[in-house]
N, C-alpha and C positions, 0 to 999 in steps of 0.2 A: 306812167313810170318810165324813166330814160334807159335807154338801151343802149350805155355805154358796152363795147367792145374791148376785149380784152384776149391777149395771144397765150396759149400753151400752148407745149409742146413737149411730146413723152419724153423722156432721157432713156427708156428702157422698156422693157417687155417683161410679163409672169411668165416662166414656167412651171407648169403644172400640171398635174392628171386628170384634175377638173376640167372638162372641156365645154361643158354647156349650164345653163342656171337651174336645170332641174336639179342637176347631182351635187349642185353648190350647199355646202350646208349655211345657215343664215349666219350664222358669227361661229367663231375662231374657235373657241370652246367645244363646241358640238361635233369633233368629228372630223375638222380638214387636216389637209394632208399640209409635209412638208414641201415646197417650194425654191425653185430658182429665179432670185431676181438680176433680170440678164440689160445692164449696163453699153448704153451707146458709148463708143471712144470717146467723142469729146467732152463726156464725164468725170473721164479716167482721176483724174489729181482730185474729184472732190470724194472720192470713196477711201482715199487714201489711209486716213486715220481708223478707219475702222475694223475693228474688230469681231474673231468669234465669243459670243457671250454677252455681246453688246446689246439693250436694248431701241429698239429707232420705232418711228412711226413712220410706216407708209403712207403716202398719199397714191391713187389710182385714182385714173378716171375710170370708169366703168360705163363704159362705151356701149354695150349691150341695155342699157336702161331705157325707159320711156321717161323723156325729159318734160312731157306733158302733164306727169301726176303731180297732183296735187292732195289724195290725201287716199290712203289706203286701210284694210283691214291690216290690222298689226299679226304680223308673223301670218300673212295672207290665210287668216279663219274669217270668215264670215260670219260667224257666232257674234263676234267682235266688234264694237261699233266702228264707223266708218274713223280715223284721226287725221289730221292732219299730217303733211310728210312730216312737217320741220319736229317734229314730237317723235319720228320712229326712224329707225336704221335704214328702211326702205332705200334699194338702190334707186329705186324711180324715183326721180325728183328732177326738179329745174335744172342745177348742173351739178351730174350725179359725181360725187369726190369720194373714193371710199377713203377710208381712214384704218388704218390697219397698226395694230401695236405686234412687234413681232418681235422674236429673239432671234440673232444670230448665230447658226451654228458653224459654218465655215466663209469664210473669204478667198475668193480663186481668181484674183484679174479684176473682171469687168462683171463676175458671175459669183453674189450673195447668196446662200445658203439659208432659208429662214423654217423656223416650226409653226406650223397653227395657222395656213393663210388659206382664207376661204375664195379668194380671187383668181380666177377662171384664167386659164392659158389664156394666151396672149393678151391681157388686161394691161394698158397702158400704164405706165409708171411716169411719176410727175414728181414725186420730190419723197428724200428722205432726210427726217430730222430726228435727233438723239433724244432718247427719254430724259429730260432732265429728275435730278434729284436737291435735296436739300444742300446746297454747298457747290455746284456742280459748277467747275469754268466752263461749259462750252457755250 
């Protein structure tokens, strides 16, 4: 397989109360707390248009992963047969990219406001794109 290389680089940082992947709950739904996504300056102009109410998907790296897994118990039970990653949410995987759908509730600067993120303080941040809908310009 080719090992093309390829550059990211965070734009930004979680804050959050979550601080380690025990107390992370597995997805959004289940429990996590509201969040601040905290914006590097030379970001500044593409956050521009955004609003509270808006929904966006996050992209994270999620830095705390094992990038070696290749296939895990789902929702880590053992009962469970072994799956493949690319079938489960599993942050362990080759290169772990969380994907988060979130709603905004405030815009302050360079500091988003969001509900429902189950991603762990200081969880790198890589890109935010707008939920589209039927009709939608952007």
């Amino acid at each position: 397989m080719a090992r093309d290389v390829y550059t990211v680089r965070p734009i930004g940082r979680v804050e959050s109360t979550l601080v380690d992947r025990s107390s992370a709950p597995r997805q959004a739904d289940e429990g996590a707390p509201d969040a601040w996504l905290v914006f590097e300056e030379e970001v500044r102009a593409g956050l521009g248009d955004l609003r509270a109410g808006d929904e966006v998907v996050l992209l994270t790296w999620l830095d705390r992963a094992g990038r070696d897994v290749l296939s895990v118990h789902p929702r880590g039970d053992r009962e469970r047969p072994a799956t493949g990653v690319f079938s489960t949410r599993s942050p362990d995987r080759p290169n772990p990219i969380g994907l988060h759908r979130v709603v905004l509730t405030a815009v302050d600067g360079l500091r988003l406001h969001v509900r429902n993120l189950e991603a762990i303080d200081g969880t790198p941040i890589l890109d935010v794109k707008p939920v589209l809908g039927p009709g939608s310009e952007r």
